[in-house]
PDB file of N, H, CA, C and O in Angstrom:
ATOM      1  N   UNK A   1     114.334 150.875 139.165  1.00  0.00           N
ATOM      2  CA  UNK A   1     114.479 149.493 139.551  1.00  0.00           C
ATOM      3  C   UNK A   1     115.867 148.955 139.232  1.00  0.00           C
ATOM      4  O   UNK A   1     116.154 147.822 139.618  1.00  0.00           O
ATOM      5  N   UNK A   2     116.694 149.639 138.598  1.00  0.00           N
ATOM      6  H   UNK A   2     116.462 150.559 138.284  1.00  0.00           H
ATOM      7  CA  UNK A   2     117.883 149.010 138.038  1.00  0.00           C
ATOM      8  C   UNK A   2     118.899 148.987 139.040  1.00  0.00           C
ATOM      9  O   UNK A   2     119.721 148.085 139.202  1.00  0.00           O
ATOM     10  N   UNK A   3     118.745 150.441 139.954  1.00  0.00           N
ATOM     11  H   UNK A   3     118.077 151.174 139.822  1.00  0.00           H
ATOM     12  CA  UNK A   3     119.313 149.840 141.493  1.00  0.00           C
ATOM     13  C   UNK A   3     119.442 149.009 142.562  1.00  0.00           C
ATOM     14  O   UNK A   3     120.187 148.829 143.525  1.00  0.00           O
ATOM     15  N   UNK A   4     118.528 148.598 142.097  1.00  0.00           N
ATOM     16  H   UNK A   4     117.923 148.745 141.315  1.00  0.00           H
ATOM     17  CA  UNK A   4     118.052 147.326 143.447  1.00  0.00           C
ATOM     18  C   UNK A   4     117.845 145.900 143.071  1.00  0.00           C
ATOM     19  O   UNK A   4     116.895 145.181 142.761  1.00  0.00           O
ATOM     20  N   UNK A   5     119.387 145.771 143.260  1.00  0.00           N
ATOM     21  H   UNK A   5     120.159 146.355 143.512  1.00  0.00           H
ATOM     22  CA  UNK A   5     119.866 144.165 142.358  1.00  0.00           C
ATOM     23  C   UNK A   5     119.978 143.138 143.637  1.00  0.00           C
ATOM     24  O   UNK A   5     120.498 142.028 143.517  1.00  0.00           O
ATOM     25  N   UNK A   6     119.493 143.573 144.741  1.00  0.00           N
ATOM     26  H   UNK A   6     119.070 144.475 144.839  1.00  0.00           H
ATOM     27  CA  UNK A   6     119.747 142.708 146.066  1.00  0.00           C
ATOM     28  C   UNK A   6     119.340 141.295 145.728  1.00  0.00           C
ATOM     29  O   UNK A   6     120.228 140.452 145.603  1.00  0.00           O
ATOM     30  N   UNK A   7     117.933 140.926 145.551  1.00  0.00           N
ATOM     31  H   UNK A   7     117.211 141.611 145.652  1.00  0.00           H
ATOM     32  CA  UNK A   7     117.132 139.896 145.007  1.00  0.00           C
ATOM     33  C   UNK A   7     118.225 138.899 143.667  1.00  0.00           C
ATOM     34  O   UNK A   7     118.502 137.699 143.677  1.00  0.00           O
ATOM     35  N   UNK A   8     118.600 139.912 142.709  1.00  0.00           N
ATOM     36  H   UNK A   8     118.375 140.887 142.702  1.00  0.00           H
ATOM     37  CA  UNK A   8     119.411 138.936 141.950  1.00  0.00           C
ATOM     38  C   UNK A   8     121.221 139.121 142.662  1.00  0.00           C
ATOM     39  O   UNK A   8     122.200 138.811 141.984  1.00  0.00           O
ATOM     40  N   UNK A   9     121.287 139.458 143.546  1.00  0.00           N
ATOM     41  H   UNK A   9     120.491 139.710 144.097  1.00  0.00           H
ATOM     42  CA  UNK A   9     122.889 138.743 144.110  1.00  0.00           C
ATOM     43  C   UNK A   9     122.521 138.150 145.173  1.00  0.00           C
ATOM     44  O   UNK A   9     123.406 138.012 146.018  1.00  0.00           O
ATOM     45  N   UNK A  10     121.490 137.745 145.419  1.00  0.00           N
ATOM     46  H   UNK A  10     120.771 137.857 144.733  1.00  0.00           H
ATOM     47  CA  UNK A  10     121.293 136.462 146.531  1.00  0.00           C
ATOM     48  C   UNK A  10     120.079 135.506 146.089  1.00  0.00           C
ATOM     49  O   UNK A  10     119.213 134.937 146.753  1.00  0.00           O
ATOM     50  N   UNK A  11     120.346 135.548 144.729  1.00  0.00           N
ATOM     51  H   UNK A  11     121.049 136.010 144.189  1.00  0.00           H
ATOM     52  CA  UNK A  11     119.467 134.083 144.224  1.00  0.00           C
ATOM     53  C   UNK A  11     120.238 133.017 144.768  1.00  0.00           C
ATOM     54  O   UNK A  11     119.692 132.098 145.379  1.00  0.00           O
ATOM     55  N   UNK A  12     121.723 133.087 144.551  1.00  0.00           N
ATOM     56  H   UNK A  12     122.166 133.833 144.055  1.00  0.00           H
ATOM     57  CA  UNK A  12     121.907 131.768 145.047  1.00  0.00           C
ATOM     58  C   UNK A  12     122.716 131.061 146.251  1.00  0.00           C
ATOM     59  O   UNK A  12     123.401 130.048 146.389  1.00  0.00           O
ATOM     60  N   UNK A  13     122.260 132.167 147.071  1.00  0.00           N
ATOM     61  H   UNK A  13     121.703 132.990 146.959  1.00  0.00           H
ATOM     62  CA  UNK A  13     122.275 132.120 148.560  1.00  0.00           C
ATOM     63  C   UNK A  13     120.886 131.228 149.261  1.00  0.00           C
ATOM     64  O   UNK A  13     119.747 131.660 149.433  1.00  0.00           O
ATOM     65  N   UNK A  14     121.451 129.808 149.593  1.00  0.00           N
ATOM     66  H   UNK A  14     122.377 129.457 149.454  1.00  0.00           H
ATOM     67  CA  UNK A  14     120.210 128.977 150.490  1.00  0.00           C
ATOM     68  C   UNK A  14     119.797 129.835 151.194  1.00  0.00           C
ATOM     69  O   UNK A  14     120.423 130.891 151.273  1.00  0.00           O
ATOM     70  N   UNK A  15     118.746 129.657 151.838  1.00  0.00           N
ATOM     71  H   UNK A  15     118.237 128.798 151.774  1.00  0.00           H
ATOM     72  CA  UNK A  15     117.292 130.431 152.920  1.00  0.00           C
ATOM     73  C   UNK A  15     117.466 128.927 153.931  1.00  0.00           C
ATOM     74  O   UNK A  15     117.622 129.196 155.122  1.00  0.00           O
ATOM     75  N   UNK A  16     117.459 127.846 153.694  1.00  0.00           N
ATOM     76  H   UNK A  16     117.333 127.627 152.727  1.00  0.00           H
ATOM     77  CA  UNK A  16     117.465 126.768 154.700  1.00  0.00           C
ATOM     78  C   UNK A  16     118.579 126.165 155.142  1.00  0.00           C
ATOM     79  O   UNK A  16     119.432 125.970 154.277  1.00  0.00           O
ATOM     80  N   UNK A  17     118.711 125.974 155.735  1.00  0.00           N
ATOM     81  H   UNK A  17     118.018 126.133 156.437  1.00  0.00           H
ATOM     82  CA  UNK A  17     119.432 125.105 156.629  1.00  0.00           C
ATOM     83  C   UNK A  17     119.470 123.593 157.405  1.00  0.00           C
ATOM     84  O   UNK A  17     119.537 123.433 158.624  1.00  0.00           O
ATOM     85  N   UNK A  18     119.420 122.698 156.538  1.00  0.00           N
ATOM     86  H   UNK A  18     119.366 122.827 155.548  1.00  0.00           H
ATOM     87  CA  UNK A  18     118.722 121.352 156.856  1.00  0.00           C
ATOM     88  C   UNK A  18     119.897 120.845 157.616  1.00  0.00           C
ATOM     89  O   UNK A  18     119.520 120.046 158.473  1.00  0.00           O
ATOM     90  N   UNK A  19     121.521 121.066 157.609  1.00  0.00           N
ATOM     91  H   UNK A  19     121.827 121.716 156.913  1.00  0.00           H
ATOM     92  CA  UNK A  19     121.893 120.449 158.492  1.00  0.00           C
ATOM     93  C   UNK A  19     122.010 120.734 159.764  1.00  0.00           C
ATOM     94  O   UNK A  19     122.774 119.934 160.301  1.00  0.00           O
ATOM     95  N   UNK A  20     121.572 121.557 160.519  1.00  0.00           N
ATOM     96  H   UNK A  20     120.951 122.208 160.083  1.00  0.00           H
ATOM     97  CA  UNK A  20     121.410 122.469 161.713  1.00  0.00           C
ATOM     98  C   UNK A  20     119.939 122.298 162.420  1.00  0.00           C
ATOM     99  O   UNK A  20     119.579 122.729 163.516  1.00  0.00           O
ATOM    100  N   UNK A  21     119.058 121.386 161.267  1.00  0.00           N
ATOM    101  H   UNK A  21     119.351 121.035 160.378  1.00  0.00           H
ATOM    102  CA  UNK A  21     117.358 121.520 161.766  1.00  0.00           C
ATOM    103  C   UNK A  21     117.328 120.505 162.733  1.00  0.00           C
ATOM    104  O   UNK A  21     117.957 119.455 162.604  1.00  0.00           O
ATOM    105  N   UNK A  22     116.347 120.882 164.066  1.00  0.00           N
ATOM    106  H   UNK A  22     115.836 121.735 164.170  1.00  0.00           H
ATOM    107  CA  UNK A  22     116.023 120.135 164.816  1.00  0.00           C
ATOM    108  C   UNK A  22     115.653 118.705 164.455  1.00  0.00           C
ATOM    109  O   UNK A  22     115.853 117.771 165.232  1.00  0.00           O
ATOM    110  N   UNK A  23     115.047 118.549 163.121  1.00  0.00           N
ATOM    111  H   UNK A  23     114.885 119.308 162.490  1.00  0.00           H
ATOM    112  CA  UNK A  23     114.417 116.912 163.099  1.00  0.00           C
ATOM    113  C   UNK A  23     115.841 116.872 162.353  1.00  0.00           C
ATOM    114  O   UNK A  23     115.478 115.881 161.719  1.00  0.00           O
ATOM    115  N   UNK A  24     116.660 117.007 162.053  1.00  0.00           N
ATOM    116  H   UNK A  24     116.955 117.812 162.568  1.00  0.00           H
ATOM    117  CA  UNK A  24     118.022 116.531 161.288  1.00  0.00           C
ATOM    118  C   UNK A  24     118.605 114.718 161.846  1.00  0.00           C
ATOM    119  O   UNK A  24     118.717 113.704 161.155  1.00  0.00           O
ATOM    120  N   UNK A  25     118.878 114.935 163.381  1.00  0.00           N
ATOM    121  H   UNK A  25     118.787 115.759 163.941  1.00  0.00           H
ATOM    122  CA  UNK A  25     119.274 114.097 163.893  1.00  0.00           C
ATOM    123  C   UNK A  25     120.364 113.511 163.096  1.00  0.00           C
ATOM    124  O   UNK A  25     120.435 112.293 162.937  1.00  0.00           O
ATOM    125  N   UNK A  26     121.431 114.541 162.459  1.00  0.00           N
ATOM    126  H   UNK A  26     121.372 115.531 162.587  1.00  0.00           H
ATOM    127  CA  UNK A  26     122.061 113.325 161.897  1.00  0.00           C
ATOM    128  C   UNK A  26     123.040 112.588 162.500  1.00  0.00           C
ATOM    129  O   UNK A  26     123.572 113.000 163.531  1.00  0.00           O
ATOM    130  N   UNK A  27     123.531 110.933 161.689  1.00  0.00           N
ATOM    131  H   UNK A  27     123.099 110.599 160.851  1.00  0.00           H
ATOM    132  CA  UNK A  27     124.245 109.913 162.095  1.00  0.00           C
ATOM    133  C   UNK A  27     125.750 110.128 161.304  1.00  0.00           C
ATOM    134  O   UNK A  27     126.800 110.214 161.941  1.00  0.00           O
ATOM    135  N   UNK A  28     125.696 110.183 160.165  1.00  0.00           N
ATOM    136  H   UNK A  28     124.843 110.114 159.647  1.00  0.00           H
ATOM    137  CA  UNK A  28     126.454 110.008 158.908  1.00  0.00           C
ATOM    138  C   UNK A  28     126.281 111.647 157.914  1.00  0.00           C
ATOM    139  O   UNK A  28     125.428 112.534 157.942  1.00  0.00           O
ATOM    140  N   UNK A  29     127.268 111.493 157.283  1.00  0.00           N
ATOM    141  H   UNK A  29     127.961 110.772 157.260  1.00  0.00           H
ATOM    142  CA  UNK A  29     127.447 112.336 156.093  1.00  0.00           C
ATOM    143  C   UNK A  29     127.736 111.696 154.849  1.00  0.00           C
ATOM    144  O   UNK A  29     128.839 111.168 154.991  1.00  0.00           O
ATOM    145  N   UNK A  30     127.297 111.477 153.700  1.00  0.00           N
ATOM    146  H   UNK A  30     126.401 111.905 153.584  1.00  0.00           H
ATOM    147  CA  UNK A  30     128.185 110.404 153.016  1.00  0.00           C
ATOM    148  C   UNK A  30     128.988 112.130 152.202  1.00  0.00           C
ATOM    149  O   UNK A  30     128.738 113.319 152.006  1.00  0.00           O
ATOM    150  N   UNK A  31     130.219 110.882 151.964  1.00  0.00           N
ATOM    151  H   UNK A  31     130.422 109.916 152.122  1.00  0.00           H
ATOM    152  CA  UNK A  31     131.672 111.911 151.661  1.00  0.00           C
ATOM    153  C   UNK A  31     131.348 112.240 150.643  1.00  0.00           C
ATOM    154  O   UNK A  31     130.595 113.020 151.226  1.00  0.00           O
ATOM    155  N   UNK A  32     131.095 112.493 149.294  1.00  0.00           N
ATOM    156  H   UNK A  32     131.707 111.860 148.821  1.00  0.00           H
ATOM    157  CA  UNK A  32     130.663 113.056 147.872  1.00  0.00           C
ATOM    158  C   UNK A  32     129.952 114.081 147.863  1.00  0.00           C
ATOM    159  O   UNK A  32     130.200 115.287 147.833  1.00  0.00           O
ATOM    160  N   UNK A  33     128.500 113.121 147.911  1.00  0.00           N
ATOM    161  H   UNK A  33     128.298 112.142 147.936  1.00  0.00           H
ATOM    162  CA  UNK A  33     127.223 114.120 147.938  1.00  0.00           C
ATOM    163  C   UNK A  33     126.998 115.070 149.601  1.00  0.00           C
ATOM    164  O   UNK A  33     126.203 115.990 149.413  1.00  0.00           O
ATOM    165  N   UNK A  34     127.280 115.044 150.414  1.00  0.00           N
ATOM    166  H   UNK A  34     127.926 114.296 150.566  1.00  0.00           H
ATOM    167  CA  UNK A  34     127.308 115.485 151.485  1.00  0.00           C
ATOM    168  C   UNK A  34     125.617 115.250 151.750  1.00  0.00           C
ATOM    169  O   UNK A  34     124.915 116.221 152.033  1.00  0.00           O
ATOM    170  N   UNK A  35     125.000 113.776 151.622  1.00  0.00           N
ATOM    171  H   UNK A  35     125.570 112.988 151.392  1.00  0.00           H
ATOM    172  CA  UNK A  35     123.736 114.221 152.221  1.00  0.00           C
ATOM    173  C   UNK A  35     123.772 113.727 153.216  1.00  0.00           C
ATOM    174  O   UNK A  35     124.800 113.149 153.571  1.00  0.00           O
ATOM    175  N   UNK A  36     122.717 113.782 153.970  1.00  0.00           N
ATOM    176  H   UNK A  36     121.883 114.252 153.681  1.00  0.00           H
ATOM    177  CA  UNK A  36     122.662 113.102 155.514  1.00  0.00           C
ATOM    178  C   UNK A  36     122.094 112.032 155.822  1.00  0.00           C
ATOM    179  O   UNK A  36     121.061 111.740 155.220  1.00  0.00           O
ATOM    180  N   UNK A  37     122.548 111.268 156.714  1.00  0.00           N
ATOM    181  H   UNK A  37     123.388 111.506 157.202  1.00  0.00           H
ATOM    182  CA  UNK A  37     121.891 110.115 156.807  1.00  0.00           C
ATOM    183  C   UNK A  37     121.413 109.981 158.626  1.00  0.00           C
ATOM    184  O   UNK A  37     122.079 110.062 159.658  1.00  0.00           O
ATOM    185  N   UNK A  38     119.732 109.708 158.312  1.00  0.00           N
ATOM    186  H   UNK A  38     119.191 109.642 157.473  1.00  0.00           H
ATOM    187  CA  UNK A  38     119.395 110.339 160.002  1.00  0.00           C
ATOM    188  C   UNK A  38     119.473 108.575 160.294  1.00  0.00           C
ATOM    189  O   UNK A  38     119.439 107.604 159.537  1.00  0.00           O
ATOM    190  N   UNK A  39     119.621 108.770 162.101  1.00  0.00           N
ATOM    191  H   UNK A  39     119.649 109.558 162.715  1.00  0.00           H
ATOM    192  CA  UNK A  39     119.758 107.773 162.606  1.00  0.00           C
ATOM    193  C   UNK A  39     118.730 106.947 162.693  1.00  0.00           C
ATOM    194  O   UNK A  39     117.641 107.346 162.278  1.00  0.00           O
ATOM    195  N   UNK A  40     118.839 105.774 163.185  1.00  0.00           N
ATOM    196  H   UNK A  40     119.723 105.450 163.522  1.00  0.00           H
ATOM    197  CA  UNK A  40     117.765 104.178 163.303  1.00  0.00           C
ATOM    198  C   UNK A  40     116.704 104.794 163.674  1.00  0.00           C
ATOM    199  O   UNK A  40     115.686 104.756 162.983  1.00  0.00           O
ATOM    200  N   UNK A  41     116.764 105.397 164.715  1.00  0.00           N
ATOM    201  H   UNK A  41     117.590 105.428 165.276  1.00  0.00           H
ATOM    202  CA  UNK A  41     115.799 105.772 165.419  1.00  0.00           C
ATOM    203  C   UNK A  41     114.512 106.844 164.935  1.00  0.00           C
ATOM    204  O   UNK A  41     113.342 106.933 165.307  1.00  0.00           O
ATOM    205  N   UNK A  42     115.225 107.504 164.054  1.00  0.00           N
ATOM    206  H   UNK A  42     116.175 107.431 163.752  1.00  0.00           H
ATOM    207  CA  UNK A  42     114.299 108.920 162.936  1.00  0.00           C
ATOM    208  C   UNK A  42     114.143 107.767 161.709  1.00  0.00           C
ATOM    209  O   UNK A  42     113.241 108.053 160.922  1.00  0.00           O
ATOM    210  N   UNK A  43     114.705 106.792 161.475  1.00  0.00           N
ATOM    211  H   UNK A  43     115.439 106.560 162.114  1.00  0.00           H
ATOM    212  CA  UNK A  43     114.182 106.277 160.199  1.00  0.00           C
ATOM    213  C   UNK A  43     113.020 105.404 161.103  1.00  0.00           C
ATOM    214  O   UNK A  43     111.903 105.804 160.775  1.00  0.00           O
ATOM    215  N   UNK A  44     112.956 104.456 162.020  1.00  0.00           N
ATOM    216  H   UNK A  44     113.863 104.131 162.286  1.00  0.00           H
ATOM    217  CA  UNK A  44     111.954 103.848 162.434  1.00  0.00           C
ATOM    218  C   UNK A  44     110.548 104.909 162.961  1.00  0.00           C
ATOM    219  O   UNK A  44     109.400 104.496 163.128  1.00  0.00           O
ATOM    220  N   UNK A  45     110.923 106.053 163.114  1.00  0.00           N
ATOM    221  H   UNK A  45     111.856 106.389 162.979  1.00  0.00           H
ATOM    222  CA  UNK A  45     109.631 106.908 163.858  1.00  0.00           C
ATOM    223  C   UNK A  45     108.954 107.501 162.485  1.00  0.00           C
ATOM    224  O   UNK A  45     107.806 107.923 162.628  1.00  0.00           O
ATOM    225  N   UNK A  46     109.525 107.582 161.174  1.00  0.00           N
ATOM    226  H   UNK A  46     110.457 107.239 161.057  1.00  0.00           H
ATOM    227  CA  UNK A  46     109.303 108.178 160.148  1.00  0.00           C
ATOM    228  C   UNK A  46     108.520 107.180 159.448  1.00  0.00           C
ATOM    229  O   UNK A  46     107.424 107.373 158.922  1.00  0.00           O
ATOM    230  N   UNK A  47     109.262 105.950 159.493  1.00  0.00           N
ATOM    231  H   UNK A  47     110.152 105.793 159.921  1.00  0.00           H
ATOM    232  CA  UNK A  47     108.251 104.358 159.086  1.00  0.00           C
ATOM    233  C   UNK A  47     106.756 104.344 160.222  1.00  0.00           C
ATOM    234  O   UNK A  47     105.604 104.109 159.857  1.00  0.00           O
ATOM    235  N   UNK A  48     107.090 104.582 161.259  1.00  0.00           N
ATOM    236  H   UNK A  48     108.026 104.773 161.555  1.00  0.00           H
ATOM    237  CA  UNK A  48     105.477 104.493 161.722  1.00  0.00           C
ATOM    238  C   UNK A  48     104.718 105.572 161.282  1.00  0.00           C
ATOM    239  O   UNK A  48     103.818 105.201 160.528  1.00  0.00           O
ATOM    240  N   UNK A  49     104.759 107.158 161.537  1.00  0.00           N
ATOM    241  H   UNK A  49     105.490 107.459 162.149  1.00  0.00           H
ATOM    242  CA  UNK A  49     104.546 108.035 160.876  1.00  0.00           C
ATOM    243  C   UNK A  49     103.839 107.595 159.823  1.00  0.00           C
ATOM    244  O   UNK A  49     102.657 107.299 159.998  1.00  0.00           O
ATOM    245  N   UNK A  50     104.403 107.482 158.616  1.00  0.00           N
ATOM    246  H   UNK A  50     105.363 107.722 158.474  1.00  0.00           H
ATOM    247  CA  UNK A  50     103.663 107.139 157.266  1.00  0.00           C
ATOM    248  C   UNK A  50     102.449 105.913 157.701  1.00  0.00           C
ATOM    249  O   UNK A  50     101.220 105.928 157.631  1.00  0.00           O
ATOM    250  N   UNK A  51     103.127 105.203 158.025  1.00  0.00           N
ATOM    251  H   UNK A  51     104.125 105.192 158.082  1.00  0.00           H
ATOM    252  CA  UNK A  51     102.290 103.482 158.269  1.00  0.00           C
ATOM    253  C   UNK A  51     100.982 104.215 158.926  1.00  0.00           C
ATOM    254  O   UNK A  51      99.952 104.186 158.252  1.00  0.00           O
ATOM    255  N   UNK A  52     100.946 105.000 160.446  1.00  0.00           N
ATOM    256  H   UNK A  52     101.782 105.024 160.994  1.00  0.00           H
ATOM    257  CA  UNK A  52      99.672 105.777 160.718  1.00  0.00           C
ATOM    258  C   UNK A  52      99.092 106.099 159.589  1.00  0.00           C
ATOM    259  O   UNK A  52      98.041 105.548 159.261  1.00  0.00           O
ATOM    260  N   UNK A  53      99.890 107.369 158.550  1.00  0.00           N
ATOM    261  H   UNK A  53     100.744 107.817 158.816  1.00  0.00           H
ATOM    262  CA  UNK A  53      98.751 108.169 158.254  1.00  0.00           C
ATOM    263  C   UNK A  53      98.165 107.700 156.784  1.00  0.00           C
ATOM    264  O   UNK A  53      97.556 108.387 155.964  1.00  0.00           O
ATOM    265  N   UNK A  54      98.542 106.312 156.714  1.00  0.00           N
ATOM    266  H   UNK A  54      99.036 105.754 157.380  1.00  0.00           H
ATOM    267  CA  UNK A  54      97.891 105.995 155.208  1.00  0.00           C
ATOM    268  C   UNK A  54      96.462 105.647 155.436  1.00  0.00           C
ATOM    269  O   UNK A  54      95.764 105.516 156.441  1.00  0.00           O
ATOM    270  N   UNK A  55      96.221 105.516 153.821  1.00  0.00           N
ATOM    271  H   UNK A  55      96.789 105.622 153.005  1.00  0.00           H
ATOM    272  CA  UNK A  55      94.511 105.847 154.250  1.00  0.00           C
ATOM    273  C   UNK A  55      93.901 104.231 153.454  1.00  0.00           C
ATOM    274  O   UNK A  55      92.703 103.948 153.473  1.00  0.00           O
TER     275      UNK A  55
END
């Protein structure tokens, strides 16, 4: 087992890709943190979304 270090030299290699994902839609980047900021339109469909599925 001491050969097969693949697993620990790509621990910290991401698996996802959130800025490339279809629901991404992004508008903005803020400059620091590089997170994303999705447009009016994904924040209002995401507000009904929830508002549906509460119980």
């Amino acid at each position: 087992m001491a050969e097969n270090r693949y697993k620990e030299e790509c621990m910290g290699t991401p698996i996802e890709k959130h800025d490339t994902a279809a629901w991404a839609n992004i508008e903005s980047v803020k400059k620091v943190s590089k997170v994303t900021r999705p447009s009016e339109l994904q924040t209002e469909n995401a507000k009904e979304y929830v508002d549906t599925n509460e119980k």
